[in-house]
N, C-alpha and C positions, 0 to 999 in steps of 0.2 A: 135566745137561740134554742128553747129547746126546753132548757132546764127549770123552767118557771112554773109550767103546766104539769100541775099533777098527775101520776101516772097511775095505774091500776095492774095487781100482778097479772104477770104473763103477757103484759103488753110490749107492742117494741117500743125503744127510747124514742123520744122526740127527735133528735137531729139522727144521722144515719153516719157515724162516723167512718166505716168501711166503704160507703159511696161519697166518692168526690163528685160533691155540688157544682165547682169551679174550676179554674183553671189556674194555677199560680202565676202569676208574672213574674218575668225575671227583674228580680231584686239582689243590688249589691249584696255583701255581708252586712253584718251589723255596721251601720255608720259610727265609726268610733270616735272619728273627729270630731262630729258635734256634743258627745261625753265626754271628754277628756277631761271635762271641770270636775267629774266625782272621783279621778285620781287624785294621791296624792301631789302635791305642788311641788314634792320637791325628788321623791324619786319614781313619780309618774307610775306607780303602779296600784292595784286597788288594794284596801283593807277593811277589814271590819269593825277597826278602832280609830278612825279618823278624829283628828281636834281641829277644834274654830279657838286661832288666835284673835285676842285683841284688835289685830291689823287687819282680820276677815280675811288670813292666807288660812286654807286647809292641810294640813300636815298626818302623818301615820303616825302611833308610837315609836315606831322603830327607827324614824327621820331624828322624832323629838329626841329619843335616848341618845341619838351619838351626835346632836346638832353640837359644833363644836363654835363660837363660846358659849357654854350655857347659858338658858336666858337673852338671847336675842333672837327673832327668828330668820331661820337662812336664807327667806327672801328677799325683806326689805330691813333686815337687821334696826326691827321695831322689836322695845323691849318687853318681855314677858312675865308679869307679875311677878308667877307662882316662885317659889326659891326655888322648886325640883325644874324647870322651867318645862313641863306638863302641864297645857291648860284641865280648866275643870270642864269646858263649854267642851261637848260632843256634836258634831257634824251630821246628824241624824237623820237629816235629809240627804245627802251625799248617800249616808250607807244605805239607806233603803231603796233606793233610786239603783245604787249598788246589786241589790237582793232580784232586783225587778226586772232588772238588764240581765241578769242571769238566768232568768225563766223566758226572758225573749231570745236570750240567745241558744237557748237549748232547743226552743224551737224550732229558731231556722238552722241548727246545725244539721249536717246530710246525714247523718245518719237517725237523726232524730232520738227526740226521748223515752225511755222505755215506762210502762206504768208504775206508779207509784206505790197500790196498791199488791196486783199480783207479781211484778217486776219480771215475768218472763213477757208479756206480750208487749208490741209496740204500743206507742201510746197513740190514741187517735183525736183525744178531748182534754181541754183544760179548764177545770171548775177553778174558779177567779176565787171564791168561797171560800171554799174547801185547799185550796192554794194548793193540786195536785193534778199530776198527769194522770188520764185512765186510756185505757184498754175501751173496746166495744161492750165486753162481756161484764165490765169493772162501770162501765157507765151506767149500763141497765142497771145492776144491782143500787150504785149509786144514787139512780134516779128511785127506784123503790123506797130505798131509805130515808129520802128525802122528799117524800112526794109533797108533804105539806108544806115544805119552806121554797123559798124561790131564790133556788142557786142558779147563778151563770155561769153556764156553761158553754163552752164554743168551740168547733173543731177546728183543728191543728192547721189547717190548707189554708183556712180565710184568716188567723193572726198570721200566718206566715207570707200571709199578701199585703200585709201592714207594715208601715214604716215603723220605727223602733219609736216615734215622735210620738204615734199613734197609739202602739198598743201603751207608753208611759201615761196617757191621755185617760185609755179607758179602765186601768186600774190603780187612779187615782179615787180612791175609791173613798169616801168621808170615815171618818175614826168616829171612835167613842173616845168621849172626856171622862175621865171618873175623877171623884172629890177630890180634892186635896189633904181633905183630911186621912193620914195612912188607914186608919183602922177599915172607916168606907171604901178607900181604892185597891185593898184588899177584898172586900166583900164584894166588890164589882156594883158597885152604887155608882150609875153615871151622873155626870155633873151637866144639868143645863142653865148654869142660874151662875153670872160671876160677880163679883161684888169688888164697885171701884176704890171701898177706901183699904180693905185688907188685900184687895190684887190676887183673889185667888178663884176658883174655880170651887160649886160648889154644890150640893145636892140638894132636893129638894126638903129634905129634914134638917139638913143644918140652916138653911137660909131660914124654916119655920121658926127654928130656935135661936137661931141671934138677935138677940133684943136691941142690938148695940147700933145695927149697921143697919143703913134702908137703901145705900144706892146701890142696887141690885138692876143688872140687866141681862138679855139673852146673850148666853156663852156666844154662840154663832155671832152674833152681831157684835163681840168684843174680838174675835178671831177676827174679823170682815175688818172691823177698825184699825187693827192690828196692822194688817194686812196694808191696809191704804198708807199708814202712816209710816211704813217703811217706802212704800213706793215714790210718796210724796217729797220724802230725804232723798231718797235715790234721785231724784230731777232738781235738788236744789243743790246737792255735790257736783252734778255733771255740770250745770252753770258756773260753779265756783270752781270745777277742777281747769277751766280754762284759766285765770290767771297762776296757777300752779304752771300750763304748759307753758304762758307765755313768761313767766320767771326761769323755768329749766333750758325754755332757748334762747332767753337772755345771758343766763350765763355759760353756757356752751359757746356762746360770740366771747363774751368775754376773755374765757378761758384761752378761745382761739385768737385772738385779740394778742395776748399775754402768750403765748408761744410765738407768737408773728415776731413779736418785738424783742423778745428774747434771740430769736434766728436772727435779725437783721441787727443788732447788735455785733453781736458774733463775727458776723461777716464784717462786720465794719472792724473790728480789734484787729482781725486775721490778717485785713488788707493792710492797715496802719504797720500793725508789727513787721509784717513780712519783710518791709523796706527799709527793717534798720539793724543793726548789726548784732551780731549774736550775742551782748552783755544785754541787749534792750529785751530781749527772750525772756528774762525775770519778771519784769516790768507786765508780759502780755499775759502769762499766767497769774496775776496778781490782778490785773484789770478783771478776767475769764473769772477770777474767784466772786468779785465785786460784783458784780451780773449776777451771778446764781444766787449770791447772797442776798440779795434784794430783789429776785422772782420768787426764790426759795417759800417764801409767809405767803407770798399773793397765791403762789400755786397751792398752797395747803390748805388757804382758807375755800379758795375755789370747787378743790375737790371734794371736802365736808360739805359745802353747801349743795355741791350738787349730789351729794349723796343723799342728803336730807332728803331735798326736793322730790328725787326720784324714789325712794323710797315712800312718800308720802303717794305720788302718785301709783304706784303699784297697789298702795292699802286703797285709795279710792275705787282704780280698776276691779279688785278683791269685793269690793263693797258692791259696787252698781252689778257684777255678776252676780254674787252671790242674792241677793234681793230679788234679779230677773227670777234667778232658776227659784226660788222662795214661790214668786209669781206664776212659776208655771208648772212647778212639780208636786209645793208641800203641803202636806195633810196640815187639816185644823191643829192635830197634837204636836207637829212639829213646826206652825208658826207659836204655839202657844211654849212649847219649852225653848225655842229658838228665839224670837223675837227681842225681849228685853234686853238680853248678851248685843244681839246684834246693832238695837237700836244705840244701847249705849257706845257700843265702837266707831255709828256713825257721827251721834252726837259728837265725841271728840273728834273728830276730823274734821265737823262744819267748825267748831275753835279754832282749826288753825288756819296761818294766814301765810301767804303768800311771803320771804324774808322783803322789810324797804330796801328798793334800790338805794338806799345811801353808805348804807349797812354793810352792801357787798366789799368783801376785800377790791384794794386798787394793787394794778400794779406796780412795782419799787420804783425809789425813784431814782432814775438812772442822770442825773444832772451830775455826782460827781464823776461820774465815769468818764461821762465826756468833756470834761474840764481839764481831765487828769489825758485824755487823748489829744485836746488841744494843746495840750504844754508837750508832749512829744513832739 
């Protein structure tokens, strides 16, 4: 847009950020609905410290500090290794996605952003780059400074014509990998070279120097792999979470089943007793305790299983989102530090299995009950 082409002093900037090109359409506010996934899950608001549990539920520190029991998490009360129960896995897609909604949203705010640089004038441009609001006067010079490298730049009128989908779209912008090795990722030695028996990411001098390892391949095309092989679990959970649903409203019948029969019991004691004289009054409260005592196990086991159950499918739900948005928002360095975490939470999820129907708690059995109503 402008910022690519070299400029020469005294020249004007390539784009003309004081003349509007366009015209804005009217655009809602930031669509916040279709974000809502980089809040926290559990007090719905944004932060800078997000965690990826086990379960692939996103949580804040501040959720995690006072989650009360520790150690389980407060959505689908799946349990959390760590003994502080603070995972180690950071949500870094979430926060950056975070960082990036907030430069669009400063954007489209009415009053707009002021520049970054001289901070009194409005701003009319924003270098994706340079990751800053400028002024007209702050752009020129910008563009001077920069005439030999090719920043993008783009006035403030045409992202503010862009859906929030979009501009997430155009400054997804590709990372540098640097080594693994600290002393290199310090020195800013980028890694294009990963090696599949040590799993790590690596520079062009260390892969010289390993005598040890030869399956060496391009970084990009181990992120690209990455990348598929989450997607490809994400389509083989969504086939298997369908018997998880049809076990959760099997036993929601059941359950419902097991309250039916408990109500029409009931009704059945009330009518019997009613008709008999007030010594037989012990007798109904004594039948009434019989009942509850023998739904009492079936309803317990019922509502453990379906807590399981439900619980399992909320971590699925957590999983097939979190992979989408993987798919559609994250830089190579954050499939590269995310993936492994993630892959392993979904690997155990494809391990579990739906509970056998034989397995399920029955309801009590109510045969002396009504033995004991026949002899009244």
């Amino acid at each position: 847009d402008g910022a690519a082409a070299p400029m020469e002093t005294g020249t004007q900037p390539g784009p003309q950020p004081g003349t509007p090109s366009c015209s804005t359409p009217s655009h809602p506010p930031v669509v916040e609905d279709d974000f809502q996934f980089v809040l926290c899950e559990c007090c719905r608001q944004e932060s800078p410290s997000l965690k990826l549990l086990t379960c692939l539920h996103t949580l804040c520190l501040g959720c995690l500090s006072e989650n009360k029991p520790i150690g389980q998490c407060p959505v689908c009360r799946t349990t959390i290794p760590q003994a502080s129960g603070i995972p180690d896995m950071d949500n870094v897609l979430f926060v950056n996605l975070q960082a990036r909604l907030s430069i669009y949203k400063k954007i489209r705010d009415s009053e707009g952003p002021s520049c970054s640089r001289c901070r009194g004038e409005e701003a009319a441009v924003w270098c994706s780059e340079c990751e800053e609001f400028l002024c007209t006067k702050c752009f020129g010079d910008h563009q001077w400074f920069f005439k030999k490298r090719s920043h993008e730049a783009r006035r403030l009128e045409e992202l503010r014509a862009e859906s929030a989908h979009q501009f997430l779209e155009d400054t997804r912008k590709p990372s540098n990998l640097f080594c693994s090795r600290p002393s290199h990722a310090e020195q800013g030695l980028i890694s294009s070279i990963y090696c599949k028996e040590c799993k790590k990411a690596l520079c062009c001098s260390c892969a010289l120097l390993d005598s040890q390892h030869t399956a060496f391949c391009d970084i990009h095309g181990e992120t690209q792999r990455r990348q598929e092989e989450l997607s490809t679990m994400s389509q083989e959970l969504k086939r298997k979470r369908s018997g998880f649903e049809a076990t959760y409203a099997a036993l929601e019948d059941e359950a419902a089943r097991l309250e039916e029969a408990q109500r029409e019991m009931r009704e059945l004691i009330r009518q019997r007793v009613e008709q008999l004289v007030g010594l037989i009054r012990r007798e109904e409260e004594e039948l009434l305790g019989l009942v509850e005592a023998r739904q009492e196990q079936g309803r317990r086991e019922l509502a453990r299983e379906l807590q399981s159950v439900a619980g399992v499918l909320r971590r699925m739900e957590a999983g097939e989102r979190l992979v989408e948005k993987m798919s559609l928002y994250a830089t190579e360095q954050e499939v590269m530090d995310m993936q492994p975490f993630i892959k392993g939470s979904l690997e155990e999820l494809q391990r579990l299995q739906p509970p056998p129907a034989g397995d399920r708690a029955q309801p009590g059995d109510l045969a002396e009950c009504r033995a004991r109503l026949q002899a009244l």
